[in-house]
Wavefront OBJ file of the C-alpha trace (Angstrom):
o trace
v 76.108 -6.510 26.099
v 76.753 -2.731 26.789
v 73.707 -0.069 26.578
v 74.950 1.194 23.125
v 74.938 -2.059 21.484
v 71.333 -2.744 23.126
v 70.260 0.631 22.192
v 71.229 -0.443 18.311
v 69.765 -3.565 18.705
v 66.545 -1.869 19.599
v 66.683 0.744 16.687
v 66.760 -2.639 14.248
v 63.965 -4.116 16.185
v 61.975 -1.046 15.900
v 62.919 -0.127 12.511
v 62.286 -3.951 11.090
v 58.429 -3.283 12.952
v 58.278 -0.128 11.411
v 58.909 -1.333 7.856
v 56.565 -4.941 8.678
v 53.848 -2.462 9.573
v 54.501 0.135 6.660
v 54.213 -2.862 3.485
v 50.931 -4.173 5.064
v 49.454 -0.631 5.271
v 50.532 -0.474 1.679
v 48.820 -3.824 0.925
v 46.091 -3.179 2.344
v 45.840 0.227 0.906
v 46.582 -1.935 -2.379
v 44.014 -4.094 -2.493
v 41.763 -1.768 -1.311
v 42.484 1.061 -4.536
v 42.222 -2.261 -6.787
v 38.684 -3.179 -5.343
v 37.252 0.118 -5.884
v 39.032 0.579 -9.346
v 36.905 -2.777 -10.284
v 33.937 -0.865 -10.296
v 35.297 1.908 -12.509
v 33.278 2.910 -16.180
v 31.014 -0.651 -14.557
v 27.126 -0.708 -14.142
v 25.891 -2.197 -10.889
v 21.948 -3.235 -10.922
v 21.098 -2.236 -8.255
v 17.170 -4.531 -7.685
v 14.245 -3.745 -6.147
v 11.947 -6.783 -6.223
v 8.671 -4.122 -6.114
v 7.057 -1.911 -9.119
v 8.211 1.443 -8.968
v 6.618 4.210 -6.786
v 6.530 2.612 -3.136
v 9.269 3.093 -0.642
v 11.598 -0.099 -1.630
v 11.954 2.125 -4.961
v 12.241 5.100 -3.559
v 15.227 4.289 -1.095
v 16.895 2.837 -4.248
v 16.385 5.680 -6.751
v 17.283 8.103 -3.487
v 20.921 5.742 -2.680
v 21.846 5.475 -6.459
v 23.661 9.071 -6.977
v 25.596 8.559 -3.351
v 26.570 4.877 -3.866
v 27.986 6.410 -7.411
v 29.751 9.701 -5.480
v 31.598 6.825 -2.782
v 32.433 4.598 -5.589
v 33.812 6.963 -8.181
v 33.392 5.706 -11.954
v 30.335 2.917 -11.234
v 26.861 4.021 -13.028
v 24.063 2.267 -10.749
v 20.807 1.302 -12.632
v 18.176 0.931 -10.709
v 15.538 -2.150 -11.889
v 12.472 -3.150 -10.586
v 11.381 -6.904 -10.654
v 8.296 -7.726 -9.086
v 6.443 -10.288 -8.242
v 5.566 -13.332 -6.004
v 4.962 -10.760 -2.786
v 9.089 -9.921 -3.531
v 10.667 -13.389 -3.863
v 11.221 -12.982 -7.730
v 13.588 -9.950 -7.411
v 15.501 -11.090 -3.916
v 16.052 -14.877 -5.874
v 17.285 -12.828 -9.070
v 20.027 -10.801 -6.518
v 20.691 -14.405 -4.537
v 21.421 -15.933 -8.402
v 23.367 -12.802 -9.369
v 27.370 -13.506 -10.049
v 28.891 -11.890 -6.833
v 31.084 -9.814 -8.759
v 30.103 -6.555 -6.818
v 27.801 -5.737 -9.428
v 24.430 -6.721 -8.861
v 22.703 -5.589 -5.276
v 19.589 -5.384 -3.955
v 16.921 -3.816 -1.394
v 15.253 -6.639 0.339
v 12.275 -7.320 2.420
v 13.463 -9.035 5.271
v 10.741 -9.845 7.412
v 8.966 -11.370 4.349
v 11.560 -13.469 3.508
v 12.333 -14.754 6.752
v 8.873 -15.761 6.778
v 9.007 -17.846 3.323
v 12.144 -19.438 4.618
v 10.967 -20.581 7.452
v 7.494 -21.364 6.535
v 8.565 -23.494 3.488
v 7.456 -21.354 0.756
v 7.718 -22.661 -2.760
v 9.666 -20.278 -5.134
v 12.251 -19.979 -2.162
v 15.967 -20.305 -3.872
v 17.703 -17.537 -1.216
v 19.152 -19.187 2.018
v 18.970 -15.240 3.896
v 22.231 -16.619 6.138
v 24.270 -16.533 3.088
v 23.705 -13.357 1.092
v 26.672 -10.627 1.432
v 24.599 -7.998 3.668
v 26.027 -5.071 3.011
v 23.427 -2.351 5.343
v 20.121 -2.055 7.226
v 18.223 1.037 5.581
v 15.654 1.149 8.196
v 13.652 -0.138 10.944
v 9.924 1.339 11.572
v 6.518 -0.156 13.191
v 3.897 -1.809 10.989
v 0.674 -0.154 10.989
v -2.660 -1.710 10.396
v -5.044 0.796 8.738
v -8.331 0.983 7.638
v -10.581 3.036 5.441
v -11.363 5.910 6.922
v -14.658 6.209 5.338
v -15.364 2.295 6.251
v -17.137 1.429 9.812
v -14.303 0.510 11.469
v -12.193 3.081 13.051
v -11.100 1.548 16.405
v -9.726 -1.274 17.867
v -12.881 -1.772 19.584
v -14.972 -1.251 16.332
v -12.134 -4.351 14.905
v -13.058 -6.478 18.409
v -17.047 -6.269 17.713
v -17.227 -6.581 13.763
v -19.098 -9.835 12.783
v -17.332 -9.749 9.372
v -14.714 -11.012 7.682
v -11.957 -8.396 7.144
v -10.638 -7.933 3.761
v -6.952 -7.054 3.747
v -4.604 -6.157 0.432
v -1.090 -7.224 0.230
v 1.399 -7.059 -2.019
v 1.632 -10.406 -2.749
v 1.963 -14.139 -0.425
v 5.459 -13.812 0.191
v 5.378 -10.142 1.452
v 5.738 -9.168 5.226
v 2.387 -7.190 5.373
v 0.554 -10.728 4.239
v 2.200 -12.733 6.944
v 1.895 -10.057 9.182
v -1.798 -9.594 8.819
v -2.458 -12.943 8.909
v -0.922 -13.186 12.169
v -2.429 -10.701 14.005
v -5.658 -11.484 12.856
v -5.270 -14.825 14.016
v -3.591 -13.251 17.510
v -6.870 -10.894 17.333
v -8.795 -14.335 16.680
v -10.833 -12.109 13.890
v -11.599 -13.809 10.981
v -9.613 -12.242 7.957
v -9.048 -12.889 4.288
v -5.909 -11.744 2.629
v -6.459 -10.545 -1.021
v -2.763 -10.591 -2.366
v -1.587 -9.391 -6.038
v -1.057 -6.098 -5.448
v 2.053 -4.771 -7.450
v 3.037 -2.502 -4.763
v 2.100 -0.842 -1.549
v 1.314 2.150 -3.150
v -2.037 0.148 -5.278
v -2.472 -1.667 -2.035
v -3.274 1.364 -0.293
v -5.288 2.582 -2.679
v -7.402 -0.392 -3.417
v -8.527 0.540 0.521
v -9.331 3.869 -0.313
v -11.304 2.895 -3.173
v -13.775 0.193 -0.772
v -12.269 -2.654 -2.757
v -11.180 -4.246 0.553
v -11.358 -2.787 4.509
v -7.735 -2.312 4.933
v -4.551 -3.056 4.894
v -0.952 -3.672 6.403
v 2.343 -1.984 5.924
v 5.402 0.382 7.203
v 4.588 3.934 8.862
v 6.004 5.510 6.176
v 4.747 3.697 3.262
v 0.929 4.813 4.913
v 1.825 7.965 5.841
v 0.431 10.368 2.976
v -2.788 8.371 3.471
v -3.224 8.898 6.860
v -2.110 12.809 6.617
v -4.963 13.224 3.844
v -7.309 11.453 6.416
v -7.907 8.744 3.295
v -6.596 5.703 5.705
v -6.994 5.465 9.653
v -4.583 3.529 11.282
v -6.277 1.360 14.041
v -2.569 -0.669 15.108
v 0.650 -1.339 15.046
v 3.314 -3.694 15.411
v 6.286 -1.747 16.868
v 9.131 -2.529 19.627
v 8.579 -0.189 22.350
v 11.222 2.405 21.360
v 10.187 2.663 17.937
v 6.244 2.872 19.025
v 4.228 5.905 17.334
v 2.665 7.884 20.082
v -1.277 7.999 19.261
v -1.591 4.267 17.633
v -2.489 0.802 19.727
v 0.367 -1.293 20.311
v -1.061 -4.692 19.317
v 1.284 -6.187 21.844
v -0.497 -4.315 24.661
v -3.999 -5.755 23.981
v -3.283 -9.684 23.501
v -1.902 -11.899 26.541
v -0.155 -15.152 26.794
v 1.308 -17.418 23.716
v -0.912 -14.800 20.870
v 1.024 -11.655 22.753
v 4.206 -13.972 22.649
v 4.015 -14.482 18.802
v 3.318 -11.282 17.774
v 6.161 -9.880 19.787
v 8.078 -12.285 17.727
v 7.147 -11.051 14.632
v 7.361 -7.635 15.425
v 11.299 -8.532 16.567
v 11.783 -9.735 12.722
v 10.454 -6.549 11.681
v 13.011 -4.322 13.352
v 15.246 -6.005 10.337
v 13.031 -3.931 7.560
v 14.478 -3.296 4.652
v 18.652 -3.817 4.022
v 20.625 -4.260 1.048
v 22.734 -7.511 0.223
v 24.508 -8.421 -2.451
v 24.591 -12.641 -3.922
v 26.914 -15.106 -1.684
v 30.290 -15.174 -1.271
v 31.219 -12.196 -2.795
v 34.817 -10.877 -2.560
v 36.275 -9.787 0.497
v 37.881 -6.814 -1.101
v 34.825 -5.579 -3.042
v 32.306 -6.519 0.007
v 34.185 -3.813 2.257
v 33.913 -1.258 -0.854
v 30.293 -1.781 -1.204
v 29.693 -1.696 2.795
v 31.567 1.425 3.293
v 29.977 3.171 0.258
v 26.554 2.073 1.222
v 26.679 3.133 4.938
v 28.391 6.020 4.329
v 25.747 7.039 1.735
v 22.888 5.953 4.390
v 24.778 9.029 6.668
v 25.491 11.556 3.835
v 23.756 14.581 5.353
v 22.610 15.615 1.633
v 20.655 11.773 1.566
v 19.272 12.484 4.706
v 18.060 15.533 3.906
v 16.120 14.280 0.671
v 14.823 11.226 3.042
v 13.537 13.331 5.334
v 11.587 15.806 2.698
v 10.285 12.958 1.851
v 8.752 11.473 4.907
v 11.208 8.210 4.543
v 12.825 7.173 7.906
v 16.694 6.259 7.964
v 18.073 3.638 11.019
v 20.873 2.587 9.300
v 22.945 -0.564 10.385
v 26.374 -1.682 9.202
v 26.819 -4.430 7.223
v 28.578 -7.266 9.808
v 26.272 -6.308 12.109
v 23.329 -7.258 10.245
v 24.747 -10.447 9.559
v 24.928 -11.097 13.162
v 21.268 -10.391 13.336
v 19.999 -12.126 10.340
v 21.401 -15.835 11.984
v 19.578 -14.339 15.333
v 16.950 -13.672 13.730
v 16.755 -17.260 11.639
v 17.201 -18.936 15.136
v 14.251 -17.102 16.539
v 11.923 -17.658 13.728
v 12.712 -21.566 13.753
v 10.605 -21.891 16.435
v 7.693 -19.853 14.622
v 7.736 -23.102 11.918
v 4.902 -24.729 12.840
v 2.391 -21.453 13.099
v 3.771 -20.660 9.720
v 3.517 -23.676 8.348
v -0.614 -23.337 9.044
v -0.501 -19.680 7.597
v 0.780 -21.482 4.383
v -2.077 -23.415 4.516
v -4.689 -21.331 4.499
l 1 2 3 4 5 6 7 8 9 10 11 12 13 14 15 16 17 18 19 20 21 22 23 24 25 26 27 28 29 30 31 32 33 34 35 36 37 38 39 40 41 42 43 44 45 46 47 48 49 50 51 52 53 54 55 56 57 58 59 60 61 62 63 64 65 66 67 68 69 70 71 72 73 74 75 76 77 78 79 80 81 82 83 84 85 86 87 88 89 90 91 92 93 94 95 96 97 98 99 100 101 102 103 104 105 106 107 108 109 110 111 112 113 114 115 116 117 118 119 120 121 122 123 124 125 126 127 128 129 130 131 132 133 134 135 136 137 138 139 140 141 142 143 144 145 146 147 148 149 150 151 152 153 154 155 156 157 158 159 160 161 162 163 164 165 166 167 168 169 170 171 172 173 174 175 176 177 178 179 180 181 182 183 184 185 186 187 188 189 190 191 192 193 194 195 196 197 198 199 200 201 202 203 204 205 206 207 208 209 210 211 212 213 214 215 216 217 218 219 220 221 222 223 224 225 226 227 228 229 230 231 232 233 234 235 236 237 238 239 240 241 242 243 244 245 246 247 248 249 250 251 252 253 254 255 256 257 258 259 260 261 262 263 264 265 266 267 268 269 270 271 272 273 274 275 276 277 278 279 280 281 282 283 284 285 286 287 288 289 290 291 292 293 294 295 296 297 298 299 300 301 302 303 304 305 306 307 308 309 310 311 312 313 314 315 316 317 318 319 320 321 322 323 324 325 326 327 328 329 330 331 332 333 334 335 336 337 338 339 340 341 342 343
């Protein structure tokens, strides 16, 4: 074969790639336009499983207007379902028809603990929801009332009471967590759940009708800046650590150091936003691009910011490669939650 007829040869190869390589971008670029025209003159519920006011609620209401400006034409309504410490609002999202139009901000650590520890009301199998984005990741705090005689770790250590603690409810993460680390602490401690949201968790400290209570940094943080709340620990990995507060990790040893490490680890997994199971490939990239690039819109950072709400955000896949890390890891925590249950 001379070089003239190999040259042509090659120009047919290369124009045959060319074209092979043009229709899929045009498929893909297909598919993609038909996903996000799906969501066009649609509402999408977008859940929180907590009564308005406390930062699940807030991260919603602050997302909805930037989910709507990276899916053009979708109207997101934000609804709050409480109850059952969260599990009622996550089940109603797991339930939801994955359609693309129904989402939700969970509480992970929470309901990795009811999964694993067996809790009844549990529907949600966390390995198969369509996770879409990590919102954030910041330490647990344990704090007190300021005005209460307890304002150290040592003043915790030498109290010959039992320490009353609000939560939000028996499936939340601050009711697990508390229980935990009292029982890491080896402090006797009596959870009084019910609370509708952090926010009247918090409160019912300041007001004496318990000693304290357990939640996110940010969630305490108007509380402790008005010198209301003290914060006496936290549960934080070692990057995310708040200068100032006891790590509890650096006062415990051995197998109660061990398991609170653990659940601090589930922590770092916060609060994200997944949609039901098996949702459509299509429509789960549209609702993981618009979500994460909402998370990094300068303009929703901004308003976080203002308002004293913390942004880590994580993509979508790579939560999901957590979340079955994360189930691994707490399948070995099954028998100490399994006694938390019964208590």
């Amino acid at each position: 074969m001379n070089s003239s007829r190999k040259n042509y040869y090659l120009i047919l190869v290369s124009i045959f790639l060319i074209f092979i390589l043009l229709s899929s971008a045009i498929v893909v670029s297909a598919q993609q336009t038909s996903a996000i025209d799906f969501f066009k003159n649609k509402n999408m519920d977008f859940i929180v499983p907590y009564t308005p006011g406390g930062g699940f609620d807030l991260y919603a209401r602050f997302l909805a207007p930037f989910i709507q400006k990276y899916i053009p034409g979708v109207t997101v309504v934000v609804k709050n379902i409480p109850g059952g410490g969260s599990l009622i609002g996550t089940n109603t999202v797991y339930l939801a028809k994955p359609d693309g139009l129904t989402i939700g901000i969970i509480n992970v650590p929470g309901m990795v603990f009811n999964q694993v520890g067996g809790s009844e009301g549990v529907i949600f199998d966390l390995e198969n929801f369509s996770w879409l984005a990590r919102v954030t990741s910041e330490p647990h705090v344990l704090a007190m009332n300021a005005k209460g005689e307890i304002k150290s770790v040592e003043d915790l250590k030498n109290t010959k009471k039992t320490i009353k603690i609000s939560d939000t409810g028996i499936g939340s993460d601050d009711y697990f967590g508390g229980i935990i680390l009292f029982n890491a602490l080896g402090i006797p401690m009596d959870p009084i759940p019910g609370y509708g949201g952090q926010a009247e968790a918090s409160l019912a400290v300041v007001r004496g009708e318990v000693d304290g209570t357990e939640s996110t940094y940010s969630s305490l943080l108007s509380l402790l800046n008005s010198k209301d709340l003290i914060a006496i620990l936290q549960l934080a990995n070692e990057k995310d650590a708040i200068e100032g507060i006891t790590n509890a990790v650096d006062i415990l040893e051995g197998k109660d150091r061990d398991l609170v490490a653990a659940v601090t680890n589930i922590f770092t997994l916060d609060r994200s936003i997944v949609a039901p199971p098996e949702m459509p490939e299509d429509r789960l990239k549209v609702l993981r691009d618009a979500i994460y690039s909402s998370l990094n819109d300068p303009e929703f950072i901004a308003i976080c910011k203002k308002a004293n709400r913390p942004i880590s955000a994580l993509e979508g896949h790579v939560v999901e490669g957590l979340i079955k890390d994360t189930m691994a890891q707490a399948d070995a925590m099954k028998s100490v939650l399994a006694g938390v249950f019964n208590q």
